[in-house]
C-alpha positions as CSV (number, residue, x, y, z in Angstrom):
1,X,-18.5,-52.2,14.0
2,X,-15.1,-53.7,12.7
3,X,-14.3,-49.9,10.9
4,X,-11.4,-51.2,8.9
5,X,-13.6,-54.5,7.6
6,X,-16.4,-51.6,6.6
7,X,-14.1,-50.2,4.7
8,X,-12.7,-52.8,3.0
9,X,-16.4,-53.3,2.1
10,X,-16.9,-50.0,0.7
11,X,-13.7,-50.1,-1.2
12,X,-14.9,-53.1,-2.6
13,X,-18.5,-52.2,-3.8
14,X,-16.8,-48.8,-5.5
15,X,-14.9,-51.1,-7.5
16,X,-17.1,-53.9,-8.5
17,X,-20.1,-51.7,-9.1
18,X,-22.9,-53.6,-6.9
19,X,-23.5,-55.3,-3.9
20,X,-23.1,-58.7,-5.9
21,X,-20.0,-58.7,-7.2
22,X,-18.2,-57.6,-4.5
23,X,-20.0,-59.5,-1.8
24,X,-18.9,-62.6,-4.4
25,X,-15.3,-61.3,-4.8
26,X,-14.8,-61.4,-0.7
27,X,-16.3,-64.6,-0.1
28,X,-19.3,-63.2,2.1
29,X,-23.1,-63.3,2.0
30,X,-24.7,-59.9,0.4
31,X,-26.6,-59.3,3.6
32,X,-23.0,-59.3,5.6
33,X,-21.3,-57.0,3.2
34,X,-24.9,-54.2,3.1
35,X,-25.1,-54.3,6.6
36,X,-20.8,-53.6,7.2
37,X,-21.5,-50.9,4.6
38,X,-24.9,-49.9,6.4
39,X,-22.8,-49.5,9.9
40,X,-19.9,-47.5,7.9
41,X,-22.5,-44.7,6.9
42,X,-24.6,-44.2,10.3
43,X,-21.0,-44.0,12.0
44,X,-20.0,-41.1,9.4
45,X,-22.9,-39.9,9.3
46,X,-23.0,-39.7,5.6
47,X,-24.2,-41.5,2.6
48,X,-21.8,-42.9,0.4
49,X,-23.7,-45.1,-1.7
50,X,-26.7,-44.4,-3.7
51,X,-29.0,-47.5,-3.9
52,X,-31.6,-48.0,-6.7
53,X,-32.9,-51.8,-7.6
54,X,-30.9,-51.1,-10.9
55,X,-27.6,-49.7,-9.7
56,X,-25.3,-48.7,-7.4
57,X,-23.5,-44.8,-7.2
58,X,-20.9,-43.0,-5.5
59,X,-22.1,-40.5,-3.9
60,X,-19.5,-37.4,-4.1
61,X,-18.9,-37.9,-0.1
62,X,-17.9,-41.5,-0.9
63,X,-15.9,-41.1,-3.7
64,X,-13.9,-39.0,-1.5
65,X,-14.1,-41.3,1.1
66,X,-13.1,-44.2,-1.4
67,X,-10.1,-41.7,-2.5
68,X,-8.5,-41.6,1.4
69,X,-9.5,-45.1,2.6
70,X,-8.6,-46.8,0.1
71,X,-4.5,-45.0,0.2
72,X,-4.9,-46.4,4.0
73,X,-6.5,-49.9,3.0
74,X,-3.1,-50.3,1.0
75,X,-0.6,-49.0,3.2
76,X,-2.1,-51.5,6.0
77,X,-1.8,-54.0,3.0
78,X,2.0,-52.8,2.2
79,X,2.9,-53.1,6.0
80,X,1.7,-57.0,6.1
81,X,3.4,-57.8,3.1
82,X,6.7,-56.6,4.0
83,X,6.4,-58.7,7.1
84,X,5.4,-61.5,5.8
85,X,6.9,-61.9,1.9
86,X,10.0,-62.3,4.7
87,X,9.1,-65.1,6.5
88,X,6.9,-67.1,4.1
89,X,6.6,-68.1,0.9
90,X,3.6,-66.3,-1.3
91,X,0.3,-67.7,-1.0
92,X,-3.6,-67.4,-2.2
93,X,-5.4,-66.8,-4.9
94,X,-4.6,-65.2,-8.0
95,X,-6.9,-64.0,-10.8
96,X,-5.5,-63.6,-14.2
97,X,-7.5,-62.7,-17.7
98,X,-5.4,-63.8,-21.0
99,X,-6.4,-64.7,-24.8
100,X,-6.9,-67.8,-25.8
101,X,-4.1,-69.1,-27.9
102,X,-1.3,-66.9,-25.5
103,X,-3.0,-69.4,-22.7
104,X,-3.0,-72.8,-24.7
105,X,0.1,-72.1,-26.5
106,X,2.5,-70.2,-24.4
107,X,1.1,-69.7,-20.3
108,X,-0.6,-72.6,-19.5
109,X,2.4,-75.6,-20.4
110,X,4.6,-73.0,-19.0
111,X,2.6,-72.9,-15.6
112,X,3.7,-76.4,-14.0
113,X,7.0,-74.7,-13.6
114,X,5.4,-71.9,-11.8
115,X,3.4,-74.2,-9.5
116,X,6.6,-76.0,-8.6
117,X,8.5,-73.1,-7.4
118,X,5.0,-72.0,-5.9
119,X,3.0,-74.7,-4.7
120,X,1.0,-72.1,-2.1
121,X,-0.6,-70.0,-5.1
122,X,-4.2,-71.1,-6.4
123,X,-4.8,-70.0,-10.2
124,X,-8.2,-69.0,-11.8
125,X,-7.6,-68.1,-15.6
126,X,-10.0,-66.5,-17.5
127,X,-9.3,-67.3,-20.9
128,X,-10.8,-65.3,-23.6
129,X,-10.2,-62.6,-26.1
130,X,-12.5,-60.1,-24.9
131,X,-11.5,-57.6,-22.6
132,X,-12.3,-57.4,-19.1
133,X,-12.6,-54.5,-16.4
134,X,-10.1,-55.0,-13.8
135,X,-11.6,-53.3,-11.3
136,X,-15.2,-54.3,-11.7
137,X,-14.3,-58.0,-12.0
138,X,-11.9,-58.6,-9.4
139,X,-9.3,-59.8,-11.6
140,X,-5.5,-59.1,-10.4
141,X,-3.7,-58.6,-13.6
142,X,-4.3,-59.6,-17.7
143,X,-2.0,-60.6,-20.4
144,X,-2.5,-58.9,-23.6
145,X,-0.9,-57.8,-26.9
146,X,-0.6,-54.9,-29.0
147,X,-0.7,-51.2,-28.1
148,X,-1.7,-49.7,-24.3
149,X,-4.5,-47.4,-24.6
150,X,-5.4,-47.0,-20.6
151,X,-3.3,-44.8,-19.0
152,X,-5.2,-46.2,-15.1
153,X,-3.3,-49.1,-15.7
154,X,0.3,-50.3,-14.8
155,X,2.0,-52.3,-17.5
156,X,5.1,-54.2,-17.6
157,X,6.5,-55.4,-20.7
158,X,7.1,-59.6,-21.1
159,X,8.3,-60.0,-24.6
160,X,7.0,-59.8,-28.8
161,X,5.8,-62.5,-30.5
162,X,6.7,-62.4,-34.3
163,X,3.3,-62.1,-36.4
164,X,2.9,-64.4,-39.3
165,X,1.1,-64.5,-42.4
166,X,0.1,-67.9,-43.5
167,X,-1.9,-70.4,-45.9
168,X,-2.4,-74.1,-46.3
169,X,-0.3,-75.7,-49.1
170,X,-4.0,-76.7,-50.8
171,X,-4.9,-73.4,-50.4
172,X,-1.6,-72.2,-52.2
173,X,-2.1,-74.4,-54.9
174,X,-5.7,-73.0,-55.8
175,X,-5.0,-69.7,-55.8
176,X,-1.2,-69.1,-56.0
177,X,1.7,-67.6,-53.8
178,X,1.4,-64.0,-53.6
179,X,5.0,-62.3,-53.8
180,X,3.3,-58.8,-52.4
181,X,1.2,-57.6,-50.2
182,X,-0.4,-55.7,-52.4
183,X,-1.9,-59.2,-54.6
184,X,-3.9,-60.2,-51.3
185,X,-6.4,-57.5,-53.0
186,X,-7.2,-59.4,-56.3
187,X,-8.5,-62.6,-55.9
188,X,-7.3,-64.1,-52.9
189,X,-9.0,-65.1,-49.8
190,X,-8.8,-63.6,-46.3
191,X,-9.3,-64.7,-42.6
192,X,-9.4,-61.8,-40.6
193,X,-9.4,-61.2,-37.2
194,X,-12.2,-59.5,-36.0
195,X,-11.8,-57.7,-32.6
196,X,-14.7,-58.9,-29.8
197,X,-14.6,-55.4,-28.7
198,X,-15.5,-53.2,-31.8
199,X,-16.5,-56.3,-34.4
200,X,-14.0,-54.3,-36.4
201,X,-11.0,-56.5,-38.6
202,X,-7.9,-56.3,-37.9
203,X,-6.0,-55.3,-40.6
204,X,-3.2,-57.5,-42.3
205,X,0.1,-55.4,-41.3
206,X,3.2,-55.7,-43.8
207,X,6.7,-54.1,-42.9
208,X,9.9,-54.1,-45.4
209,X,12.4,-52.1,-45.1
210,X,11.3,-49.8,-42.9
211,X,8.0,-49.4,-45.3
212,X,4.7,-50.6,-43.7
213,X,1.6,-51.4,-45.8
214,X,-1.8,-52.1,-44.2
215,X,-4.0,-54.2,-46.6
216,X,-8.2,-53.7,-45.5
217,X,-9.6,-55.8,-48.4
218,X,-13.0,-57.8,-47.1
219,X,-12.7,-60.9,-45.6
220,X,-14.4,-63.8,-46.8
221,X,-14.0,-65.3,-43.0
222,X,-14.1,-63.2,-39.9
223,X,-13.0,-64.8,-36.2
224,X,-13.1,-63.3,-33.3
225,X,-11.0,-66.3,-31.3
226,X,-7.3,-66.7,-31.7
227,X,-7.9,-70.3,-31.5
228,X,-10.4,-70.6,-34.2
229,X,-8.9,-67.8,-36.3
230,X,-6.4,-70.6,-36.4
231,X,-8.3,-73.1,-37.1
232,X,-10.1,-71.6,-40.0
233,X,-6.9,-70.6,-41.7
234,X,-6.1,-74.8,-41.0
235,X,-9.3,-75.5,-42.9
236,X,-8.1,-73.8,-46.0
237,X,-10.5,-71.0,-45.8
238,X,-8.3,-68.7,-46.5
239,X,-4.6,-66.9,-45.3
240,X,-4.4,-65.6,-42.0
241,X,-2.3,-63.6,-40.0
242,X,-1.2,-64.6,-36.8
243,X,1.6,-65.4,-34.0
244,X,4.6,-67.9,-35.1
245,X,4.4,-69.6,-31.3
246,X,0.2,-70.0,-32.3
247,X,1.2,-71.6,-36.1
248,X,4.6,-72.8,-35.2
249,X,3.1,-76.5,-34.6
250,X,1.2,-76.1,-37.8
251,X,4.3,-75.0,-39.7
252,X,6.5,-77.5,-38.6
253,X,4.0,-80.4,-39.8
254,X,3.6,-78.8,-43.3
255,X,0.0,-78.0,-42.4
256,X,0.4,-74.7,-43.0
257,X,3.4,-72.2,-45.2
258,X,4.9,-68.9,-44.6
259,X,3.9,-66.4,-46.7
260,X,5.3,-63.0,-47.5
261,X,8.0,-63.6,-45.1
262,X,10.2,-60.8,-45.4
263,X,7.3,-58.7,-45.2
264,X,7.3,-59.5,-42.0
265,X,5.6,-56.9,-39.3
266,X,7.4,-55.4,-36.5
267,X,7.8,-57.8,-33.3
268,X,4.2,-57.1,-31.4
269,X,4.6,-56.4,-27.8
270,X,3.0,-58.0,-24.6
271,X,2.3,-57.3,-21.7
272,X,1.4,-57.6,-17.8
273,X,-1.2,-55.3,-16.4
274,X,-2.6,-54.5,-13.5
275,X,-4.6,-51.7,-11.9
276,X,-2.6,-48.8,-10.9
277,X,-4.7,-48.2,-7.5
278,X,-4.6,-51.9,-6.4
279,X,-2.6,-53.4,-4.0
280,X,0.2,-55.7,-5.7
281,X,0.5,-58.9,-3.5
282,X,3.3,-61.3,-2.7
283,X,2.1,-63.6,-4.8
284,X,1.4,-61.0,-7.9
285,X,4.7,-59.8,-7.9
286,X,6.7,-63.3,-7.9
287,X,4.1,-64.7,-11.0
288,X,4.9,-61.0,-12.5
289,X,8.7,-62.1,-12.2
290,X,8.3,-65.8,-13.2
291,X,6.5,-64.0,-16.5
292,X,9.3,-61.9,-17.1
293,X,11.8,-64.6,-16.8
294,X,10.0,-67.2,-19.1
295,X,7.3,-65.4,-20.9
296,X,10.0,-64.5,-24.2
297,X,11.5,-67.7,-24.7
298,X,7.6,-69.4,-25.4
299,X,6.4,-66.6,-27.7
300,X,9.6,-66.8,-29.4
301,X,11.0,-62.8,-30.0
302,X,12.8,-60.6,-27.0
């Protein structure tokens, strides 16, 4: 039995939840990985895993195994890196999660720069504005906004993006330029965005002088896409609230007006996350840094 290959095995299953996943996630048949996993129990002499055709569980001898293994499974990975981040440039595969209009707008005409500096680096995005499990689906780090609410996670702060509220001249016309917040209430019709994790929408946030309203009327239109929360406020359906970087195109073609401008929210944050107990590779940390570097200039606020 290759012990330390068991145990990457293990590790793996732990985090992915089944067999499947992680048996996907390391490039290796099923049978391979239950067998390495197999030989890892019969040499301790314990079971780790719980098996049931519906699910997989930790047994509490495996979650302590898990626990020391996996502190060895990323010193070895610490010793290698430091060895070879020295002598060669990053390399592999890297698996990032982000929302859909941060990716079309701001990451992905950003990226040929990154691929130019690191031509060794293979990208898989998963675009989307649900969230995703880190852990369970193998991804290396995510790009979000808003507030942190997962304190297992690391987070590194790339920037704000200014948040925008916004109509179509036509719409404007129909139904007349609000001065406050306060008149989205009577008569005028909202796009919200609605989260893809809760169905809940988000409010429309106001800040003036230090005063911050929240306005929760109903929407007559709820998305729960950035890109066709977008495009719904493009069609006239109603005003939306969104990032200047995702409207800025919109903006500067007269598609779409500023509204309620110096009502402006504060900046909303973004960041770069990753899980806390995972290994951060040669090639995370260098597209962490690239983000750092150009990730404020595209959405627009430091």
């Amino acid at each position: 039995m290759d012990q330390l290959s068991a145990m990457r095995c293990f590790a793996r299953v732990v985090e992915a939840g089944n067999f499947t996943r992680a048996a996907d996630s390391l490039e290796m048949p099923n049978a391979t990985l239950s067998k390495q996993v197999q030989e890892l129990e019969a040499h301790l002499g314990v079971r780790l895993l719980q098996r049931t055709t519906r699910r997989v569980t930790v047994t509490p001898e495996g979650r302590d195994y898990y626990e020391k293994s996996i502190r060895i499974l990323r010193d070895l990975e610490d010793i290698d890196t430091s060895f070879s981040a020295a002598r060669s440039k990053p390399r592999g595969h890297l698996r990032i999660d982000i929302g859909s209009s941060t990716a079309s707008d701001v990451l992905i005409p950003a990226l040929p720069d990154f691929i130019a500096r690191y031509p060794d680096i293979r990208i898989d995005l998963g675009v989307s504005d649900r969230s995703v499990d880190l852990i369970s689906d193998n991804v290396d780090c995510v790009i979000r906004g808003g507030p942190l609410d997962n304190s297992s996670l690391v987070a590194r702060h790339i920037g704000s993006a200014a948040l925008i509220t916004c109509a179509t001249p036509g719409y404007l016309k129909l139904f007349g330029v609000p001065a406050y917040p306060d008149e989205l209430k009577n008569g005028h019709r909202l796009v919200s965005y609605v989260s893809s994790q809760n169905g809940r929408a988000l409010p429309f946030r106001f800040e003036y002088k230090g005063e911050k309203t929240e306005i929760k009327s109903e929407h007559r239109v709820g998305v729960n896409e950035s890109n066709a929360h977008l495009a719904a406020g493009l069609a006239g359906l109603g005003i939306v609230q969104t990032f200047s970087y995702a409207a800025g195109a919109a903006l500067r073609e007269g598609a779409l007006v500023e509204i309620l401008k110096k009502w402006r929210p504060a900046a909303y944050p973004f960041h770069v996350v990753y899980p806390q107990n995972r290994h951060v590779t040669h090639r995370l940390r260098v597209f962490i840094d690239w983000l750092v570097e150009c990730f404020p200039e595209k959405i627009g606020v430091k």
